[in-house]
Each structure stands twice: as structure tokens, then as C-alpha cells.
N, C-alpha and C positions, 0 to 999 in steps of 0.2 A: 380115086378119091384122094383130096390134097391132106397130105400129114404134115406135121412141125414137128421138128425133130428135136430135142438139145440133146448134148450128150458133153459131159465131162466124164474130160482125157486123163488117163494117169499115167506114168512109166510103164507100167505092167497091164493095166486094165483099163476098161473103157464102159462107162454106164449110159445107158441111152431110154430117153420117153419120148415115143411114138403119140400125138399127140393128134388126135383126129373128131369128125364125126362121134364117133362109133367108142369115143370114151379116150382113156389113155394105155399104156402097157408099156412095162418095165422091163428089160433086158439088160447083160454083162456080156461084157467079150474081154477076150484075152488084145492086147495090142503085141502084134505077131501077122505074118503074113496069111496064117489060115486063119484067124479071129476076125481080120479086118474084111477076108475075102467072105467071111461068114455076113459079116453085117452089110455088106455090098449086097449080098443075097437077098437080103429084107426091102431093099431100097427099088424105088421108081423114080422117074425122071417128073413126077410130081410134088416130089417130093420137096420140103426146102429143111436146110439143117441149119444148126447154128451150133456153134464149139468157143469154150473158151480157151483164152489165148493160151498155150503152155510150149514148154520145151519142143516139143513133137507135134504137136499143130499143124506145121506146113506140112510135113511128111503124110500126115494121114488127110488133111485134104486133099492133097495130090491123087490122095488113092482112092477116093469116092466122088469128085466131082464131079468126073463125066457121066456122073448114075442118076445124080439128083437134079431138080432145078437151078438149087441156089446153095450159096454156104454163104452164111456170114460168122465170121471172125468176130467174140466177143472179149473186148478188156474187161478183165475179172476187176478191178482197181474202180475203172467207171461204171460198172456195173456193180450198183449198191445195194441192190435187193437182195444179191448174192452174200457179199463179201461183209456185210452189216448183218449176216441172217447167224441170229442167238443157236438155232437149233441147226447149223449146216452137216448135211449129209449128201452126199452124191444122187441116193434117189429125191431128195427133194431138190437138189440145184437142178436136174434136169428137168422138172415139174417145170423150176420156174423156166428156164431157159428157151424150155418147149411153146409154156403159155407167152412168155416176151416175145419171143419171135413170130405166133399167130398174130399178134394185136399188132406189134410193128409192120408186121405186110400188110396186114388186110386195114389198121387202121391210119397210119401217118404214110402208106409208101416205100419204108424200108430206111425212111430220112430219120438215122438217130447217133448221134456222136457213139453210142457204144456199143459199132457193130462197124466191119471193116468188111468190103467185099473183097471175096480173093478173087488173085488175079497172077497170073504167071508174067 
């Protein structure tokens, strides 16, 4: 089954919405070699994610992309729903992130200025 993934990255931690069928669900991980190998553990190659942009971004797509379908790179700046949002909390940026990133695939194709696909 296909999930949308967002997750905002932090120095230390990393929040993530699973965003499918079958409803949503909220998880934390440590950002560290066993947290990130934990949330690799979760993921299928159905999967599509999307992260915004931060300090440690590349580093950790590096280390899930060959698990999932897709990652897209999000500017938190162009991204207004986020960075305009009165009540911001990590579990709800990843709501939205989750739910932007289902509509942007399945509705316009993945064509949107604030989403970067990575690429080595």
C-alpha cells in the first residue's frame, strides 16, 4: 500500500506522519545511525517521502533513498502553509507535509516549485 511520508528533521530528532489508506500515525526517532536505521525499518519501496530542507537533509536522504520510491526536498521559505502556520509543531508540519506531498503526486505530477528531487 502507497504511504506519504513528511517528516521534519532536527539536529537531534526527527518526527515523521505516515500518511495512507488506512488513516495517519505519528512516530520520533533519534537522528543517529540506530534511529535512522530504525525508521529505514518502517519504510517500503512504495513509499514516497518528503523532508524539509535543513542542515542534515542530504545526509539523511542519502540514507533512506534506496528504501523508498521517491524523496522530495522541501523549501520550508516556499513552503507557506508551513512557515505562515500560527500554531507550528513538528506533529502537525508533518500532517501537512504528508498530506502536500499525496495531492502533489497523485494530483499535479510532482510539478511544484517547492519540492526539489534529490539527486546524487
Amino acid at each position: 500500500m502507497k504511504r506519504y511520508i513528511g517528516v521534519d528533521l532536527h539536529k537531534n530528532t526527527f518526527t515523521v506522519c505516515y500518511l495512507s489508506r488506512k488513516g495517519k500515525e505519528l512516530k520520533s526517532f533519534k537522528v543517529s545511525k540506530k534511529g535512522i536505521e530504525a525508521f529505514k525499518q518502517t519504510l517500503t519501496r512504495d513509499d514516497e517521502v518528503a523532508v524539509e530542507s535543513t542542515g542534515n537533509t542530504g545526509y539523511f536522504v542519502r540514507e533512506i533513498k534506496d528504501g523508498v520510491g521517491g524523496v522530495k526536498i522541501i523549501n520550508p521559505t516556499q513552503f507557506k502553509i508551513i512557515s505562515q502556520s500560527v500554531k507550528k509543531t513538528d506533529k502537525r508540519d508533518v500532517k501537512i507535509i504528508a498530506k502536500y506531498l499525496s495531492l502533489l503526486l497523485h494530483f499535479v505530477g510532482g510539478k511544484n516549485p517547492c519540492r526539489i528531487n534529490y539527486k546524487e
